[in-house]
N, C-alpha and C positions, 0 to 999 in steps of 0.2 A: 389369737392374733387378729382375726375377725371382729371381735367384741374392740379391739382397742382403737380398727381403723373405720369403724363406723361410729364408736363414741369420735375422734379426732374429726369427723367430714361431719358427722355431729354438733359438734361442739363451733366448728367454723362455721358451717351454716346457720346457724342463730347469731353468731355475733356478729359475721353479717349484713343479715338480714333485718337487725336492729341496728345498724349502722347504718345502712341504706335506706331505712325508714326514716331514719335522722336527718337524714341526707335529704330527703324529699323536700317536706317541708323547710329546711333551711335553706335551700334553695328561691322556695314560693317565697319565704321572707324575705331575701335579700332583694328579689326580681320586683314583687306586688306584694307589703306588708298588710295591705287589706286584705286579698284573697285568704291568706289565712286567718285573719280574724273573721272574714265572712262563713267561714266552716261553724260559727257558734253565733252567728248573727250581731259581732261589735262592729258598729263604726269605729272608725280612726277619725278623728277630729281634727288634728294639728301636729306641726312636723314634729313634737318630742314623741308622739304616738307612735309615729312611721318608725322614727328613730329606735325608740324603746322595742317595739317589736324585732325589727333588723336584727335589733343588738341582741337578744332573748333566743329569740326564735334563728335567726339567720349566723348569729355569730357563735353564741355558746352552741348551737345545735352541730354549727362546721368543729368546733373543739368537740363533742362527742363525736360525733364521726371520726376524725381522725383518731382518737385515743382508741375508738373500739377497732380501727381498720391495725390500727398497729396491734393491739392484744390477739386479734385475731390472726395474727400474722408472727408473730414472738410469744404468746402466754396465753394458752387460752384457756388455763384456772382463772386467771385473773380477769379473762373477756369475762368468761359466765359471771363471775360475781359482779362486774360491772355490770354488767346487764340486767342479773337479776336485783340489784339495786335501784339501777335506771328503771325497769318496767313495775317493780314493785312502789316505790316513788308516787311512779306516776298512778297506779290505781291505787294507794292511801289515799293520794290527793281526794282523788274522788270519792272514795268511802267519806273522806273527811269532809266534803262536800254537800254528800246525801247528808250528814249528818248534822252537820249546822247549819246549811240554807235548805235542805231539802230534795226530792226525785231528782233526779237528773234527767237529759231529755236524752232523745233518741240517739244523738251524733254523743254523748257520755257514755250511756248506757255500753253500746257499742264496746268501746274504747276501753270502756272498764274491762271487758272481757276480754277482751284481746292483749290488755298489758295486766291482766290476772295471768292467763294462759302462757303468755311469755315469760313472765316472772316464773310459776310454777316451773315450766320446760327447764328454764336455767339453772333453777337451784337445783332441778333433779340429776340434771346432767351435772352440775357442781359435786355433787357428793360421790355420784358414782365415778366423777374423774379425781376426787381426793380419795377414796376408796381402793382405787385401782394403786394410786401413788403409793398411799399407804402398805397396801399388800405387796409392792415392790421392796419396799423400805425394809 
């Protein structure tokens, strides 16, 4: 009984906690679309820039937020796999990055590891909550 309400406070915790991550930056996007491009050193040039980012960053980042605030509140097999989709995503990108332009800098490098380690968390916690279903079943 232990094992199942600490995978559950488990399992909410990370989806979360990647929601609110989401949350952050979609925020900076919609408020000052350069501050978050200043995190990797791009100018914004002209209002489709501001736009573009808004819409990216500010707008799809409030739809994962919401969809993770709800799985984590109604299904939280389906948070983890979201998430460990979202954070694995997001370090491919990067791998895929190092790997056709090259090193990544310091604010990558970072980032890769932190949405390696999220993404691993997730699928761990994913198996051992389809695991657990299973052995119910």
């Amino acid at each position: 009984m232990k094992q199942h309400k600490l995978l559950r406070i488990s399992s909410a915790t990370l989806i979360g906690f990647s929601a609110f991550a989401i949350l952050m930056v979609s925020l900076m996007a919609f408020q000052n679309p350069q501050a978050v491009m200043d995190l990797v050193q791009v100018k914004l040039t002209n209002n489709d820039a501001f736009s573009s980012i808004r819409g990216v960053y500010g707008g799809v980042g409030l739809t994962i937020f919401i969809s993770l605030m709800y799985l984590a509140f109604k299904d939280h097999t389906k948070g983890l796999a979201f998430a460990a989709i979202l954070w694995g995503s997001y370090a491919l990108s990067r791998l895929m990055t190092i790997s056709l332009e090259g090193p990544l800098g310091a604010f990558g490098q970072q980032w890769l590891m932190i949405e390696s380690i999220l993404c691993i968390v997730a699928v761990t916690l994913l198996i051992v909550r389809v695991k657990l279903q299973e052995a119910k079943a």
